[in-house]
C-alpha positions in Angstrom: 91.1 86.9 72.0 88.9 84.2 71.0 85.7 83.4 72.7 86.1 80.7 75.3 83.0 78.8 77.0 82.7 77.3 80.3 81.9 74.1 81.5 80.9 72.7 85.5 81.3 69.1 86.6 80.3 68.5 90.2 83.1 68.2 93.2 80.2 66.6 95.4 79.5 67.7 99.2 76.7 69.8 96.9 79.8 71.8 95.4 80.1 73.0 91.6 83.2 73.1 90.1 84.4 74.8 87.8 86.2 74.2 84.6 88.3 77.5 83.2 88.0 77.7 79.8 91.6 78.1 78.1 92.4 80.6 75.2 91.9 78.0 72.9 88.3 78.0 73.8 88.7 74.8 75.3 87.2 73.9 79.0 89.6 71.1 80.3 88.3 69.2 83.0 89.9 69.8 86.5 89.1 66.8 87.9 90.2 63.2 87.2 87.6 61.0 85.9 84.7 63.3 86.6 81.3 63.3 84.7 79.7 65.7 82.6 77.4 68.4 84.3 74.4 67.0 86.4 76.3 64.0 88.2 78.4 63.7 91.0 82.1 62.9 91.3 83.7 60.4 94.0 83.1 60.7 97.6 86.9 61.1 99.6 87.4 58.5 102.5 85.5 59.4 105.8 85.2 63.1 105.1 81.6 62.5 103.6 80.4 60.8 106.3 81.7 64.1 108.5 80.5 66.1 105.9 78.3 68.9 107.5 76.1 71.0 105.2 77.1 75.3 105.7 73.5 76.2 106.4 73.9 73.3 109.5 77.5 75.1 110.4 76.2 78.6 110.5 73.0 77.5 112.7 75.3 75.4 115.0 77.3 79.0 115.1 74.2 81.0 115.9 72.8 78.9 118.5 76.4 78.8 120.4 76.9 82.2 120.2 73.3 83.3 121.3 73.7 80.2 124.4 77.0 82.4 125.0 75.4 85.6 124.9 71.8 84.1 127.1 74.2 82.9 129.6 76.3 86.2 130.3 73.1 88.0 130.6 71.5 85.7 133.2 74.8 85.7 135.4 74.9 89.8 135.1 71.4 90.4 135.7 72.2 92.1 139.6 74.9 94.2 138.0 72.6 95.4 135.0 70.1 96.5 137.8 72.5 98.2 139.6 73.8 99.8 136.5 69.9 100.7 135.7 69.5 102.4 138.6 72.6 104.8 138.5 72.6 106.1 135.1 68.5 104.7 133.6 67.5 102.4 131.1 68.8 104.1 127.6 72.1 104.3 128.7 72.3 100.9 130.0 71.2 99.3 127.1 73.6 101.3 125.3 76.6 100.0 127.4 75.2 96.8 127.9 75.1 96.4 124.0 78.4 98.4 123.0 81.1 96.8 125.4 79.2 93.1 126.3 76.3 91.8 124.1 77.8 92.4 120.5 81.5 91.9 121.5 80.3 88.2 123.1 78.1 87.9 120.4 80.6 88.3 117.6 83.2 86.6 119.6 81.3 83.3 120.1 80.5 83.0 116.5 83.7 83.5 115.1 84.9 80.6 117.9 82.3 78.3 116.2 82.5 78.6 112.8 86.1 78.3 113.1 85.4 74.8 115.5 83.5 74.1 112.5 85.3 75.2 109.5 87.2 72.3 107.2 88.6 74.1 104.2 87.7 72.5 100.9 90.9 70.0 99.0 92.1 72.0 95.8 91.5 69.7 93.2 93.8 68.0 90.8 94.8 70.4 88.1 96.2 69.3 85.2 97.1 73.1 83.0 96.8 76.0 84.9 94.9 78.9 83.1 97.1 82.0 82.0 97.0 85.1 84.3 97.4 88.7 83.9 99.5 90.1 87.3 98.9 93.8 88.2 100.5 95.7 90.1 100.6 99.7 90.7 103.5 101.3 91.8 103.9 105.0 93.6 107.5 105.5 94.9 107.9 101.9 95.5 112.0 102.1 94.4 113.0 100.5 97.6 110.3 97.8 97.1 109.7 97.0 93.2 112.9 95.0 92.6 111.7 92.3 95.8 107.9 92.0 94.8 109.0 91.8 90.7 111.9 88.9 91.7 109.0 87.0 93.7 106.4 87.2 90.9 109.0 85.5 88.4 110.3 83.2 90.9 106.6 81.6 91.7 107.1 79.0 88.6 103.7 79.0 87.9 102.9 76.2 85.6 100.4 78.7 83.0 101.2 81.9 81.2 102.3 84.2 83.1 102.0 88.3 82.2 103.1 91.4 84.8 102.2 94.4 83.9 103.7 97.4 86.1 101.5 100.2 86.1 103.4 103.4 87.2 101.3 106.0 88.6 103.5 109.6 88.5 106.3 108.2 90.8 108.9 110.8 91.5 111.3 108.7 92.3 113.3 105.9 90.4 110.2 103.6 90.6 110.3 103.3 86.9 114.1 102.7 86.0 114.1 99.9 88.7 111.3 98.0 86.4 113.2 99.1 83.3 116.2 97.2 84.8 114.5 94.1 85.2 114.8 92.0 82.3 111.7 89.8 82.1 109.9 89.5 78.5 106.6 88.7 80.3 106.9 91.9 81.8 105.7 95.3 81.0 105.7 98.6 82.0 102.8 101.2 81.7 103.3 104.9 83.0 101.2 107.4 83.7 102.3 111.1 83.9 100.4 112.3 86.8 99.3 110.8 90.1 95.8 109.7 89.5 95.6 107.2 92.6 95.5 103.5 92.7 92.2 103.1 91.0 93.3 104.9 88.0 96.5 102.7 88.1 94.8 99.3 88.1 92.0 100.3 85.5 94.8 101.0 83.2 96.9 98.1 83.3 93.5 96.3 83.7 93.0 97.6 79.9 96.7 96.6 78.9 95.7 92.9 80.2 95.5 89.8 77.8 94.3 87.0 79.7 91.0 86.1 81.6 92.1 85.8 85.1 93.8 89.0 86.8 95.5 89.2 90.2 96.7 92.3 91.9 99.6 92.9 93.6 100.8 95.4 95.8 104.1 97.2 95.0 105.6 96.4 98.4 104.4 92.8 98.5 107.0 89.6 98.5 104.9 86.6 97.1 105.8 83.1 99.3 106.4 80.4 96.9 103.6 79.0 94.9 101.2 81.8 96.4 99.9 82.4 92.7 99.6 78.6 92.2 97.6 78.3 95.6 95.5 81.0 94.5 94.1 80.0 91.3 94.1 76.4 92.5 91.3 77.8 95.5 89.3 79.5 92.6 89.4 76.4 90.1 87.8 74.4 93.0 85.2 76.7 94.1 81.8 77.1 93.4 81.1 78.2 89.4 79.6 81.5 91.0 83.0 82.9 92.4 84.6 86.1 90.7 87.1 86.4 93.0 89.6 85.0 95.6 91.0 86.8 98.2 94.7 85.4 99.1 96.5 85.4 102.8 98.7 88.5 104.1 101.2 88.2 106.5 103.8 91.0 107.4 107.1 91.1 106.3 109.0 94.1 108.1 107.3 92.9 111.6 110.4 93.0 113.6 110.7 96.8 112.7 109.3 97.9 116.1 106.3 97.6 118.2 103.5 98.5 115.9 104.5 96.4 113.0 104.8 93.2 115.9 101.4 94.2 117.2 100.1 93.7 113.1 101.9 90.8 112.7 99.2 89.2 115.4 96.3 91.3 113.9 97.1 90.0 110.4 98.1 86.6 111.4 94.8 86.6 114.5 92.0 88.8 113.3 91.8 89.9 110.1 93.0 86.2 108.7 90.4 84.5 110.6 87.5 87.3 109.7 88.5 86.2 106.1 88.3 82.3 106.9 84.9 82.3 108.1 83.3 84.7 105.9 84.5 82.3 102.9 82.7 79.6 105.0 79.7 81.0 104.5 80.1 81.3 101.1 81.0 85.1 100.8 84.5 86.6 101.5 82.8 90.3 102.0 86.5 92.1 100.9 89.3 90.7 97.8 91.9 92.9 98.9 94.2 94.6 96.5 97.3 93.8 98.2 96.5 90.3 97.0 93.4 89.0 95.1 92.7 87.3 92.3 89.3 88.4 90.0 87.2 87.1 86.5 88.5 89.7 84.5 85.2 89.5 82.1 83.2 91.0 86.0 85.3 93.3 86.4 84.5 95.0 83.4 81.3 94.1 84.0 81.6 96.3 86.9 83.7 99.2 85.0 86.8 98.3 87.4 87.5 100.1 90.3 86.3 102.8 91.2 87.8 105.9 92.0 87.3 106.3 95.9 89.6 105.4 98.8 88.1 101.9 99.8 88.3 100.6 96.0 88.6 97.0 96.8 85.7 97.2 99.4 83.8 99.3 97.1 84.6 96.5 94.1 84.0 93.5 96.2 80.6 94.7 97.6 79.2 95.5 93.6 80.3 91.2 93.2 78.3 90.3 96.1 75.8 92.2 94.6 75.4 91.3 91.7 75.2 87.9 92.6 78.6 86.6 92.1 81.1 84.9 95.1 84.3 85.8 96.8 86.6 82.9 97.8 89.7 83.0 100.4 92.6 81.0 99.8 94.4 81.1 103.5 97.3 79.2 102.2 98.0 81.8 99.4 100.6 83.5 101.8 102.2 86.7 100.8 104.3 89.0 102.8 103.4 92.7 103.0 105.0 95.8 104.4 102.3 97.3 106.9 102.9 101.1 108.4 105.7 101.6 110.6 104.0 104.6 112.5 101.3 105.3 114.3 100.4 108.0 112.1 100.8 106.1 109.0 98.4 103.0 110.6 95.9 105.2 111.8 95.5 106.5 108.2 95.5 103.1 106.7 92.7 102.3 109.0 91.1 105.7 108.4 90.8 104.7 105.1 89.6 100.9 105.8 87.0 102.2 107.9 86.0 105.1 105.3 85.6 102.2 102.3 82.9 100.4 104.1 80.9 103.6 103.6 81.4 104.0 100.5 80.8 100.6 99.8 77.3 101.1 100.9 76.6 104.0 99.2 77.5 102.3 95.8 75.9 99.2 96.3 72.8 99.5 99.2 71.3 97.1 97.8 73.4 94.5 99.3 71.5 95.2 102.8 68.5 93.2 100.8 69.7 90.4 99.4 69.8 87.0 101.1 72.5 85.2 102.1 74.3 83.9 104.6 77.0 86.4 104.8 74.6 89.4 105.1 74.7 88.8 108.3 78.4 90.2 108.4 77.4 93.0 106.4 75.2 94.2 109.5 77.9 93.5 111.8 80.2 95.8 109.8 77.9 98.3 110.2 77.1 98.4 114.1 81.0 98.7 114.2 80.9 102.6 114.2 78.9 102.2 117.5 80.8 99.2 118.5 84.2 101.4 118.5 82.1 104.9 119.6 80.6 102.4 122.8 84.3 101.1 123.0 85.9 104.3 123.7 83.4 106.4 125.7 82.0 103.1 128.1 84.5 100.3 128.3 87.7 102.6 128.2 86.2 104.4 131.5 85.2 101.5 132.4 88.5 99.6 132.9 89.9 102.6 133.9 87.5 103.4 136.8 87.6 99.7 137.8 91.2 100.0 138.8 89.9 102.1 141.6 87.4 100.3 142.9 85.3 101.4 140.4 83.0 98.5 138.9 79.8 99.9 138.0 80.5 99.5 134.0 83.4 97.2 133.7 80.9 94.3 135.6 80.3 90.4 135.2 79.1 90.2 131.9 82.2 92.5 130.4 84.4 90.1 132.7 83.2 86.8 130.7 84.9 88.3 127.9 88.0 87.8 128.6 87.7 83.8 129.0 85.6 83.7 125.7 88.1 85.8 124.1 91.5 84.1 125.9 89.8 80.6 123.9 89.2 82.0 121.0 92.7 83.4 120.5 93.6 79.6 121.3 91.8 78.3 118.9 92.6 80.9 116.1 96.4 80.5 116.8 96.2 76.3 116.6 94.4 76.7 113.1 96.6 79.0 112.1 99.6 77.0 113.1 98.5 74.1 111.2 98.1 76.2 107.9 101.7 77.8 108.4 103.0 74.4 109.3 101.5 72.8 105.9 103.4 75.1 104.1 106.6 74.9 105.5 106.1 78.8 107.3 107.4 78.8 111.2 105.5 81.6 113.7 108.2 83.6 114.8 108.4 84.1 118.8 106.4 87.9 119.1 105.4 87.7 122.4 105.7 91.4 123.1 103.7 92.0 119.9 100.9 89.0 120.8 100.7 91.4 124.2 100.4 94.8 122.5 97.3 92.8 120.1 95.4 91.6 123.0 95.0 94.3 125.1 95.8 97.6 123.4 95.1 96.7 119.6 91.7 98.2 119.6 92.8 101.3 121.6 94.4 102.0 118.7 92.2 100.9 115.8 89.5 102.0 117.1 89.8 106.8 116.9 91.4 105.5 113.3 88.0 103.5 112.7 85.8 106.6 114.3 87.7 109.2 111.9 87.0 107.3 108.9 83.3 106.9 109.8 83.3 111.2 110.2 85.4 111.8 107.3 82.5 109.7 105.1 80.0 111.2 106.9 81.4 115.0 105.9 82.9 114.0 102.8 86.2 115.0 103.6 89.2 115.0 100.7 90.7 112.1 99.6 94.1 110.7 98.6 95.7 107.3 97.5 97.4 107.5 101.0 98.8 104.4 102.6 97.3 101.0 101.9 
């Protein structure tokens, strides 16, 4: 492949964007009539004079959630005594902390950024950059033939190569890609079972082109999701190495725990996404759906073997400097598990790859930025859950018998803070599925299950990841 360079012209609003250099070696210009590198292009309408700087939006962010947090504690201060004088001071500043202070805390600054969030325009882009697509495959024949027919029907205007990497299926995985007659498609198989780490790094080999997205075998892309995708990371900042795109499940209607994900893909983990790319620093690029610089992935050696290998890669970017985007618009349709069993091991394992995140890459703990501060946050969430189950779950429970000693004021003025931020969360939400011509399907039984039993489920997965970390317990692809 020829050597290609890279060029930046400036998107103004204190933005660099980029310009992706072509195989010819070649950086076309991205936006029309934009000057070379050092000057500023044209300001849009009124948005500049709206314009709010991020280092503004995260302090407006951290003073309302602290106000939010100030004021619960001053309007609980005769229960917190009380509680003090039952059980002393450690505990009460345990359960103070675990089931009020950081749930209000975290809740209150999610509600502002996203008050505050305004997603950034794609630019104009005149020829899209070719793209390598990976996607691994274990036993995926009832699945391959959808995710393969969406890739070739996105119509992306660049190059376009798939490469199916086949990791020791057993079943007829492989002749269902042999079937499919694309020429920009190829298959590579390995022999044994070697997990999904071992699958990507090999197509990741195999790959031609400078930009790589994966793919998950069971994954339907929504149309123009690649376009979308590549668009968000042509118009970022010239640091960003990779851009997360939206999920959204596809078998929802299976039965109740696939409609209570529906609302945790579409509510929380959507949203968490959103205003971690506000502040400049998406902190996972999942594999179900990502796009990455190819060149930093090798930098980084690919992924590593380990059962968190998107956290573990997206936490060595971040630390090495580089950014991680999130297109919301990007919209894919994935299959999530459709037991309890099979979700509390995909959560297991979610919980289990932020530790081993951290033990790859601790430096990230001390480097600045504005995102670190989710970092910490991710971290008190192994006391968050443990305070969850052993003080709040009591808690309720022993308030439905008169009980109100731990379930008191301050744990009350949750459920308004929360009730608003679902509000706001959905409205957003709305308007993004509305711009790209996606309808919410009625779920109201699954919006129930999400709201008031979605973390007494999550939550013993989340707690037997953090053990199995802790003990080093075995590991397996398992369920994504």
């Amino acid at each position: 492949m020829k050597p290609t360079t890279k060029t930046h012209i400036s998107l103004g609003h204190g933005q660099e964007m980029r310009a992706i250099p072509l195989a010819s070696g070649v950086a076309t210009s991205l936006h029309p009539g934009a000057a070379e590198k050092g000057t500023r292009g044209p300001r849009h309408g009124l948005y500049w004079f709206r314009y709010i700087p991020v280092f503004a939006k995260f302090l407006l962010a951290q003073t309302g959630a602290i106000l939010w947090v100030l004021f619960s504690f001053w309007i609980a201060l005769p229960w917190i005594h009380n509680l003090d004088t039952v059980i002393g001071p450690i505990l009460t500043v345990l359960i103070i902390l675990g089931v009020a202070i950081l749930p209000g805390y975290i809740s209150g600054f999610v509600l502002f950024s996203t008050l505050l969030d305004r997603r950034p325009k794609i630019v104009e882009i005149t020829d899209y950059p070719a793209v390598s697509v990976l996607i691994a495959a274990y036993n995926e024949e009832s699945a391959i033939t959808d995710t393969l027919k969406s890739v070739f029907g996105q119509h992306y205007p660049g190059d376009l190569e798939v490469i199916v990497i086949d990791d020791g299926s057993k079943d007829t995985t492989v002749a269902k890609v042999e079937g499919f007659a694309e020429p920009a498609l190829r298959l590579i198989r390995q022999p044994v079972n070697g997990g999904k780490a071992s699958a990507l790094n090999a197509g990741l080999q195999q790959a031609t082109h400078d930009l790589i997205i994966t793919i998950d075998a069971d994954t339907y892309l929504y149309h123009n999701a690649i376009k979308f995708i590549v668009g968000r990371y042509l118009s970022d900042p010239s640091n960003t190495a990779a851009v997360a795109g939206a999920l959204a499940v596809r078998n929802s209607r299976k039965n109740w725990i696939t409609r209570l994900q529906e609302w945790d893909y579409f509510h929380g983990i959507a949203i968490v996404k959103r205003v971690q790319s506000l502040y400049q620093g998406t902190l996972v690029a999942q594999g179900a759906f990502s796009l990455y610089e190819k060149s930093v992935l090798l930098e980084l050696g690919g992924w590593a073997p380990v059962v968190g290998e998107d956290i573990v890669l997206s936490w060595g970017m971040l630390t090495k400097g580089y950014r991680i985007g999130y297109a919301e618009n990007a919209v894919v349709f994935t299959n999530v598990p459709e037991s309890y069993r099979q979700l509390f091991r995909q959560r297991r394992r979610w919980a289990r790859g932020m530790f081993e995140a951290l033990r790859a890459y601790p430096r990230i703990l001390f480097q600045a930025r504005l995102t670190l501060q989710f970092v910490f946050i991710n971290l008190l969430f192994p006391f968050i859950d443990l305070s969850y189950m052993l003080f709040f779950v009591p808690g309720i429970i022993a308030a439905f018998f008169g009980f109100l000693l731990i379930a008191g004021p301050i744990t009350l003025l949750l459920i308004p803070l929360a009730a608003l931020n679902n509000m706001v969360i959905y409205l957003v939400q709305r308007r993004m599925f509305k711009a790209r011509g996606l309808r919410i399907r009625r779920n109201f039984r699954g919006m129930f299950l999400y709201v008031f039993f979605s973390q007494l489920l999550m939550s013993p997965a989340s707690i037997a990841g953090y053990a199995s970390e802790v003990f080093r317990l075995s590991k397996s692809w398992g369920t994504k």
